[in-house]
Backbone as CSV, one residue per row, in Angstrom:
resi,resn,N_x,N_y,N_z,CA_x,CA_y,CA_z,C_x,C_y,C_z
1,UNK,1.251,51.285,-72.574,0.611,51.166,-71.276,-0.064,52.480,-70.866
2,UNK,0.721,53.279,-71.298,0.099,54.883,-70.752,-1.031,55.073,-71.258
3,UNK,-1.025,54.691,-72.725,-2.692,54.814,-74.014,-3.413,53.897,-73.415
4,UNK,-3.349,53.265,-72.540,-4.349,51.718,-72.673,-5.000,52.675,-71.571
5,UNK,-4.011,53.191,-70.223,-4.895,53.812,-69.201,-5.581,55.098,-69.640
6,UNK,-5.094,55.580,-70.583,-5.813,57.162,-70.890,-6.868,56.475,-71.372
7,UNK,-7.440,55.621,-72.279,-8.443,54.832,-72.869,-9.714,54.592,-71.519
8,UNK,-8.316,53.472,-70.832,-9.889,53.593,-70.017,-9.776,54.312,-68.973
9,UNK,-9.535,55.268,-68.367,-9.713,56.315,-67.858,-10.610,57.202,-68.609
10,UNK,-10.809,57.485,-70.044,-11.729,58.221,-70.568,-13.292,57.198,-70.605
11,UNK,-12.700,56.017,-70.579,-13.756,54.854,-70.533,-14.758,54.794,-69.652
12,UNK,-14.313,55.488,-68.300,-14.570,55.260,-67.172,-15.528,56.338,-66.751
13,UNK,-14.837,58.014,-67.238,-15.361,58.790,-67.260,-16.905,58.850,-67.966
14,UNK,-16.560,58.275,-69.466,-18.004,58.093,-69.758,-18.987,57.591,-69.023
15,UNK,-18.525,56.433,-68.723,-19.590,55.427,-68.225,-20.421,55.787,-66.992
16,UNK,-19.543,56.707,-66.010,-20.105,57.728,-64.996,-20.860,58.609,-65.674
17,UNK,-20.630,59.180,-66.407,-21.546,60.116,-67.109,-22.954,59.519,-67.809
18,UNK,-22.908,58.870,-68.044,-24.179,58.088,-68.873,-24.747,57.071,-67.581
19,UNK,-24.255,56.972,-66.458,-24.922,56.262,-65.232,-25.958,57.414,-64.685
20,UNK,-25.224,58.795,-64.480,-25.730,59.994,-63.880,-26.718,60.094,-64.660
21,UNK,-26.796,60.146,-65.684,-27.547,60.999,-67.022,-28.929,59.565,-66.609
22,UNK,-29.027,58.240,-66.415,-29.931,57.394,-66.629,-30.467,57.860,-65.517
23,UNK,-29.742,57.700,-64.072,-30.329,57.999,-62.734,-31.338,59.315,-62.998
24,UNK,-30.699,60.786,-63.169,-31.613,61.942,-63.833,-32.832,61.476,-64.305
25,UNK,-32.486,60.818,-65.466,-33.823,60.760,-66.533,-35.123,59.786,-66.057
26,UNK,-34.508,58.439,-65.147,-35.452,57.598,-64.504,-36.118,58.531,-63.024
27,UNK,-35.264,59.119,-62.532,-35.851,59.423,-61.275,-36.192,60.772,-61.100
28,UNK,-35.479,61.701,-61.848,-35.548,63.570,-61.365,-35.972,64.220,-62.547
29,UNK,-35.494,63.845,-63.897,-36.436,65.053,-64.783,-36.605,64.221,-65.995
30,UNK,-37.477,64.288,-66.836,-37.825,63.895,-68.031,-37.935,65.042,-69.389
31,UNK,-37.717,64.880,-70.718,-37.676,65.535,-71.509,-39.117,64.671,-72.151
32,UNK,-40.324,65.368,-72.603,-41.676,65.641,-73.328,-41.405,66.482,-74.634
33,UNK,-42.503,66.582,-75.573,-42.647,66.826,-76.754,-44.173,67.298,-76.489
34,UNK,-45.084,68.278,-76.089,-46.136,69.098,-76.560,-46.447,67.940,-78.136
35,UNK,-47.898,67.703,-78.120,-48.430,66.949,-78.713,-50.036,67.409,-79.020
36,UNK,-50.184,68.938,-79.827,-51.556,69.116,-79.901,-51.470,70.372,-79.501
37,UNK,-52.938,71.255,-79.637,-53.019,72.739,-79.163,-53.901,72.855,-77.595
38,UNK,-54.145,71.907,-77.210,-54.803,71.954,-76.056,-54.374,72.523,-74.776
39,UNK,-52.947,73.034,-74.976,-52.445,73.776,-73.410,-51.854,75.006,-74.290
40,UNK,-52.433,75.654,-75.298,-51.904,77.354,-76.098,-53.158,78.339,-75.410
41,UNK,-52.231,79.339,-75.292,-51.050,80.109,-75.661,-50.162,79.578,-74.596
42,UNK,-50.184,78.439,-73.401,-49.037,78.880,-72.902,-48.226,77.508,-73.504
43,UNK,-48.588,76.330,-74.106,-47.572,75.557,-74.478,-48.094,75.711,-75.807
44,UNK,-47.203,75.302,-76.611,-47.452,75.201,-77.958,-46.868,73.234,-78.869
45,UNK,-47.705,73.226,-79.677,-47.588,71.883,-80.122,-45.746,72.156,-80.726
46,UNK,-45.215,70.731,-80.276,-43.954,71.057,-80.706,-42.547,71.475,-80.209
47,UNK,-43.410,72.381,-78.546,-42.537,72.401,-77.875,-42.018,71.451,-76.783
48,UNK,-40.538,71.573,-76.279,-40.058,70.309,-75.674,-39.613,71.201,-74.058
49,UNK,-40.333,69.828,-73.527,-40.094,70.722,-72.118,-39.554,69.461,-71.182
50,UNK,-38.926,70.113,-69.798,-38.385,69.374,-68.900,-39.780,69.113,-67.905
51,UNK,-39.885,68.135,-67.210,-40.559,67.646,-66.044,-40.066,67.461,-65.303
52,UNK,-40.638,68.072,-63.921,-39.613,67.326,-62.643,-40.459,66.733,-62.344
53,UNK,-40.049,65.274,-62.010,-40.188,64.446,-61.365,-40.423,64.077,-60.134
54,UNK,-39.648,64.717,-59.398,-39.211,65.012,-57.812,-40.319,66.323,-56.800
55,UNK,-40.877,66.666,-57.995,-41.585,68.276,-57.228,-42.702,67.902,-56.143
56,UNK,-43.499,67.041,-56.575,-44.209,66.502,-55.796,-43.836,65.647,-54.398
57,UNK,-42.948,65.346,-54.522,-41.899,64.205,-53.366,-42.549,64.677,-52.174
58,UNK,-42.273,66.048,-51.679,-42.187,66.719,-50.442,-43.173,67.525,-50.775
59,UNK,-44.121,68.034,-51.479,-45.101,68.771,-51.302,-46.204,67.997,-52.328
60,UNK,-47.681,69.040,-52.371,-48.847,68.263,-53.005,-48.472,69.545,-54.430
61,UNK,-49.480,69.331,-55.435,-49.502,69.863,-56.359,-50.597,71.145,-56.259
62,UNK,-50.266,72.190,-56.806,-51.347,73.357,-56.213,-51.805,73.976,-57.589
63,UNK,-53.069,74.592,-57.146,-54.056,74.983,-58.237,-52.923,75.530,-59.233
64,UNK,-53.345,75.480,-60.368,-52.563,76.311,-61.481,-51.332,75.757,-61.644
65,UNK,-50.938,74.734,-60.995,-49.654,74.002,-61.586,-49.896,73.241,-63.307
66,UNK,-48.501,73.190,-64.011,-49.010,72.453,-65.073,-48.604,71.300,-64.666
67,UNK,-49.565,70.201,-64.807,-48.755,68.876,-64.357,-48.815,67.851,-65.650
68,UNK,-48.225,66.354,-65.743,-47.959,65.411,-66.436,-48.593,64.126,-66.242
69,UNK,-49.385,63.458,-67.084,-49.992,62.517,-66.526,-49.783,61.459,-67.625
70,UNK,-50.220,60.305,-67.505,-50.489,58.944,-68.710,-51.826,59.182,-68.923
71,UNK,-51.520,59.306,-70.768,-52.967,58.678,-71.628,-53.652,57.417,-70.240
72,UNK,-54.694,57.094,-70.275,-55.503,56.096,-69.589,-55.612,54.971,-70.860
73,UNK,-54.112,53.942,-70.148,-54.644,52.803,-70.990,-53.731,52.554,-71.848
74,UNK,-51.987,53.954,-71.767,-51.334,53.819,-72.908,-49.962,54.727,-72.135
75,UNK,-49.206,54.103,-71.373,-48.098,54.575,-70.163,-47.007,55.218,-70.821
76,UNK,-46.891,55.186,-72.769,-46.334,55.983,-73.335,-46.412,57.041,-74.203
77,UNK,-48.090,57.654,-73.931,-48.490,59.035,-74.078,-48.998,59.488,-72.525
78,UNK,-49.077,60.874,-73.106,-48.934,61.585,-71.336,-49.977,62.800,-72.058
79,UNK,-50.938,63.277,-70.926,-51.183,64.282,-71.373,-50.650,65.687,-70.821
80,UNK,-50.530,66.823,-70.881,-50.274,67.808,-70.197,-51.737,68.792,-69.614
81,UNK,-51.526,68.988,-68.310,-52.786,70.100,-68.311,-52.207,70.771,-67.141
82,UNK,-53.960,71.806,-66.895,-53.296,72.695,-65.844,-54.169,72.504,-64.892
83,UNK,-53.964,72.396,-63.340,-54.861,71.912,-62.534,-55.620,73.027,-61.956
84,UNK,-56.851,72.839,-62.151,-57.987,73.811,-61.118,-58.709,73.148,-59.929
85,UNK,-58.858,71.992,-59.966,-59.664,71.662,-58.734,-58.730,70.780,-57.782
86,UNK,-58.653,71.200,-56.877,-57.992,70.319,-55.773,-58.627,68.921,-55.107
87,UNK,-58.125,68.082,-54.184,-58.419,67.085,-53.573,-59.966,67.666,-52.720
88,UNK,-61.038,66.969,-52.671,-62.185,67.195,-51.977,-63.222,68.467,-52.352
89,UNK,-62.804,69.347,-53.168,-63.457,70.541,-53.950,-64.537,69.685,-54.643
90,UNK,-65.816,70.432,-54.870,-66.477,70.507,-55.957,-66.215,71.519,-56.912
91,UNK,-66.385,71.256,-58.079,-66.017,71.741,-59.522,-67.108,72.086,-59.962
92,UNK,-67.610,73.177,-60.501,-68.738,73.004,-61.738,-68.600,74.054,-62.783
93,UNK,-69.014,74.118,-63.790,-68.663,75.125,-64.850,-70.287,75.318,-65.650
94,UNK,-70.825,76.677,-65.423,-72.010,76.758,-65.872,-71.975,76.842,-66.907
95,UNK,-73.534,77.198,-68.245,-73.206,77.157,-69.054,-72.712,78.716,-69.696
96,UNK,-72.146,79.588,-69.027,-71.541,80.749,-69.497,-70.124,80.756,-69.613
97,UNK,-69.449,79.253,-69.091,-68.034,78.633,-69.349,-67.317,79.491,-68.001
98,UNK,-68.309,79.632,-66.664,-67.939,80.284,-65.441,-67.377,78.883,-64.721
99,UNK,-66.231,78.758,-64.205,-65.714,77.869,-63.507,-65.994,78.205,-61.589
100,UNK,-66.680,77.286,-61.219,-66.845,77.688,-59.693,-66.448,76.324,-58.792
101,UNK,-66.020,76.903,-57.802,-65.046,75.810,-56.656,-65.926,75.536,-55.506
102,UNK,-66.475,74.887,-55.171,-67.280,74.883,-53.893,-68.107,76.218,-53.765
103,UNK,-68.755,76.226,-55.114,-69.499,77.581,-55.035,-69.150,78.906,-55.792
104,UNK,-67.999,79.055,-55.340,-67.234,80.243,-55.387,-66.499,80.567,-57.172
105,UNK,-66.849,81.495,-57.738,-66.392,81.506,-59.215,-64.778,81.688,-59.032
106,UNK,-64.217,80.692,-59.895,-62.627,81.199,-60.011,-62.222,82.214,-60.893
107,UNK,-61.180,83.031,-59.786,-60.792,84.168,-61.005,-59.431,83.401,-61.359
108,UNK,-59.269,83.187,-63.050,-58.084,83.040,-63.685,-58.282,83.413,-65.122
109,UNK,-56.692,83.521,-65.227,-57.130,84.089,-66.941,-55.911,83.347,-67.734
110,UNK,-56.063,81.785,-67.253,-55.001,80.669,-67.698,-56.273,80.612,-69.299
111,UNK,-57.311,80.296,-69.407,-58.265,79.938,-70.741,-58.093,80.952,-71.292
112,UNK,-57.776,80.398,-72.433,-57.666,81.273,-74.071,-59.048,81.984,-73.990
113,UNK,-60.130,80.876,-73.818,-61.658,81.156,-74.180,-62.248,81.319,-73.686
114,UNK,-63.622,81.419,-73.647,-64.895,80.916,-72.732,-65.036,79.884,-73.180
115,UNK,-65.606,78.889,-71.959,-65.553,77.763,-72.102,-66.933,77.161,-72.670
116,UNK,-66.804,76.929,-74.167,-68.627,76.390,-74.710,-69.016,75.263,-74.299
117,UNK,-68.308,74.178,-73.912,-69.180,72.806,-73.744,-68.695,72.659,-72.111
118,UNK,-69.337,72.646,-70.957,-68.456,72.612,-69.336,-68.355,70.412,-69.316
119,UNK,-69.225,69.633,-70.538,-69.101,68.525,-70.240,-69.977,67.897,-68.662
120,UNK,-69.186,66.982,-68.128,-69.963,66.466,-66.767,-69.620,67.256,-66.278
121,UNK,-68.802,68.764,-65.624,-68.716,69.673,-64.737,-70.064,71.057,-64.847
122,UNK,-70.869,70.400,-65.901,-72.170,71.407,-65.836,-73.137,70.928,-64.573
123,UNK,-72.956,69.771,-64.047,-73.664,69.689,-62.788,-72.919,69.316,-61.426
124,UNK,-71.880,69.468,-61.648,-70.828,69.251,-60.087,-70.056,68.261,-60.523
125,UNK,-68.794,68.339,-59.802,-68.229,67.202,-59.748,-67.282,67.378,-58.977
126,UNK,-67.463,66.189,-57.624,-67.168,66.129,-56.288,-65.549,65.417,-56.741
127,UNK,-64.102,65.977,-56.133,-63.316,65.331,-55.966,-62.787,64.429,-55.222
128,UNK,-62.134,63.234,-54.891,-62.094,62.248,-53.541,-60.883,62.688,-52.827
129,UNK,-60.475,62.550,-52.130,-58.876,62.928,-50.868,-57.872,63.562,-51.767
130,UNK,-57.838,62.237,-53.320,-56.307,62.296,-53.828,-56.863,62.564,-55.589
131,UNK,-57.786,63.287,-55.831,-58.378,63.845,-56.693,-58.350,64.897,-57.123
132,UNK,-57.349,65.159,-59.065,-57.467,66.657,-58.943,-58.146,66.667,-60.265
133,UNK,-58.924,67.983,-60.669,-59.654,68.017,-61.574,-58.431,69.146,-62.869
134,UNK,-58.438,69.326,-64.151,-57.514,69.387,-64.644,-58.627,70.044,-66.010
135,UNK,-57.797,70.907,-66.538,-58.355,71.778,-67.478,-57.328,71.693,-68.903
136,UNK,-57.354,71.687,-70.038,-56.262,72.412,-70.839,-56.670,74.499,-71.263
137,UNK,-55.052,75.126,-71.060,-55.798,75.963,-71.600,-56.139,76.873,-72.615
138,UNK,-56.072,75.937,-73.514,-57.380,75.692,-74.934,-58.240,75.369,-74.549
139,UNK,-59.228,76.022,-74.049,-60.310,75.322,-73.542,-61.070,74.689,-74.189
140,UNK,-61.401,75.331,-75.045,-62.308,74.486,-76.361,-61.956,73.517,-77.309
141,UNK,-60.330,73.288,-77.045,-59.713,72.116,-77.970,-58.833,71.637,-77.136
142,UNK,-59.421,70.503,-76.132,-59.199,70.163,-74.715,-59.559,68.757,-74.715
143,UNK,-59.460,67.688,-74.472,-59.623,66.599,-73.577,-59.303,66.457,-72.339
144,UNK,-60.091,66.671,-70.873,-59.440,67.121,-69.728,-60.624,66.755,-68.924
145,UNK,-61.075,66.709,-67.925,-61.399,66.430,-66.680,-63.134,66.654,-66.946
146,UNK,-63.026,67.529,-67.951,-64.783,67.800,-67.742,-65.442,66.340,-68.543
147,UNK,-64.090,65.461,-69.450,-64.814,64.108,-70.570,-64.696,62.959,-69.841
148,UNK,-65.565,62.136,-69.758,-64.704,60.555,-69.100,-64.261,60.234,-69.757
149,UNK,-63.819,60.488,-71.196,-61.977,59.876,-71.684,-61.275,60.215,-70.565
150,UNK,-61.245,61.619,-69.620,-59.682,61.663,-69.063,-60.222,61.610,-67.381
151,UNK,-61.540,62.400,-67.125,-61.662,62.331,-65.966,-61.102,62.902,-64.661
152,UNK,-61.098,62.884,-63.654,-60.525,63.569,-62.327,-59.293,62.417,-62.550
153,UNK,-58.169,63.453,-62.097,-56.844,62.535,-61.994,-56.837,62.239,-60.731
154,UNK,-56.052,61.053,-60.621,-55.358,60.646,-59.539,-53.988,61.058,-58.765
155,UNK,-53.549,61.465,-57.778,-52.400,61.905,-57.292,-51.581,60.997,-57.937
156,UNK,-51.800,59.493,-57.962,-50.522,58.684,-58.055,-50.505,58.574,-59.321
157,UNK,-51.190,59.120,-60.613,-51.118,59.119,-61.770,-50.384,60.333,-62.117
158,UNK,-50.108,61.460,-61.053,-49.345,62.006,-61.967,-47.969,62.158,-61.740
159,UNK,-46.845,62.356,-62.626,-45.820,62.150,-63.349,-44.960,63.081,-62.653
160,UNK,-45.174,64.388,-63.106,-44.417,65.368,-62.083,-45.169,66.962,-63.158
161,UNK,-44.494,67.743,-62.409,-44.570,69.199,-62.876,-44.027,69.718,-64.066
162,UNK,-44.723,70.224,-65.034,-43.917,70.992,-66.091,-43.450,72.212,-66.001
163,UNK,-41.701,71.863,-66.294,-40.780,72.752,-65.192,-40.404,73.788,-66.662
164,UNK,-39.606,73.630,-67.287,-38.880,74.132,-68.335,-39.192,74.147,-69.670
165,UNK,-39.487,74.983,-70.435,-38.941,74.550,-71.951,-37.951,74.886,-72.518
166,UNK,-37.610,74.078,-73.357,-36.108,73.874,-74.038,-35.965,74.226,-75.382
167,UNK,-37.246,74.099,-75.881,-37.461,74.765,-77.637,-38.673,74.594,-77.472
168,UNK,-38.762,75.792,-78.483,-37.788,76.059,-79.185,-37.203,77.272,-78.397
169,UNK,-36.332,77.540,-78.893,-35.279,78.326,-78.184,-35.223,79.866,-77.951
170,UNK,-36.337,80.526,-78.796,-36.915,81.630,-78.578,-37.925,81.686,-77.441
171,UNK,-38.481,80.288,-77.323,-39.127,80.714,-75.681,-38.960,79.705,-74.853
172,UNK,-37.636,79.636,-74.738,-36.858,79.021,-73.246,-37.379,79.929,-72.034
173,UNK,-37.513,78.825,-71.294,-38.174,79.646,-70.001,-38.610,78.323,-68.974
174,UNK,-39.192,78.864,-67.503,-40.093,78.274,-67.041,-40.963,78.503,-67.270
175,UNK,-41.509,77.552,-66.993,-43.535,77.244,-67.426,-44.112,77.628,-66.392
176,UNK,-45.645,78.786,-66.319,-46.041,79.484,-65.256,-47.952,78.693,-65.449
């Protein structure tokens, strides 16, 4: 009688544990796999990172966040990028791979490169309320906001924030 309760008493314990662990993974953080060179030097193909889920809940997403989105058309690839244009900004990128915001050139030094092809952001491109425009930064080995494969994202398309990486294990860290 005593083994039957230690049994399920350890039974029990699990089963709490693997309830917590589903709740986590459906609602507060997700584990990703880097898929490609399009966000190096700061992600690398291969590496596995955490997403929060939740970051967005109570606030909006701000320039230079890395965020998480769905392939268009395929809810079990995601792409990763890094956001430059906000809700209602115009975007344009001349052809000297100069990124400008409502005019104004952005200073960042998230791109590996100069940017050779700016795509549809060589003549503007107006964002709507819940519209963010999204870069990788590989710039030049990128699918991102300047192609209509990926386009201006949608707020409600994206996923959450890329919070952590986990490996490889020499560059555990948060993601900046």
């Amino acid at each position: 009688m005593k083994r039957l309760k230690k049994i399920l008493g350890g039974s029990v314990y699990i089963l709490i544990i693997l309830a917590v662990t589903l709740v986590v993974v459906k609602f507060v953080a997700q584990r990703i796999a880097v898929d490609g060179m399009s966000m190096e030097p700061t992600l690398y193909n291969g590496d596995n990172l955490i997403i929060n889920k939740i970051s967005y809940d109570s606030n909006e997403p701000e320039r230079f966040d890395v965020v998480v989105f769905p392939f268009s058309g395929d809810e079990g690839t995601f792409y990763i990028k890094r956001i430059i244009g906000l809700p209602g900004e115009n975007i344009r990128i001349d052809d000297e791979g100069k990124i400008y915001i409502n005019g104004e050139e952005l200073k960042e030094n998230f791109g590996k490169e100069t940017i050779e092809d700016p795509g549809m952001a060589r003549y503007g491109i107006d964002l709507g309320l819940k519209e963010f425009f999204v870069l990788g930064d590989n710039r030049n080995d990128s699918s991102d906001s300047r192609f209509a494969s990926v386009g201006n994202i949608s707020r409600n398309s994206i996923i959450g924030k890329a919070w952590i990486r986990i490996w490889p294990l020499n560059r555990i860290g948060f993601i900046r």
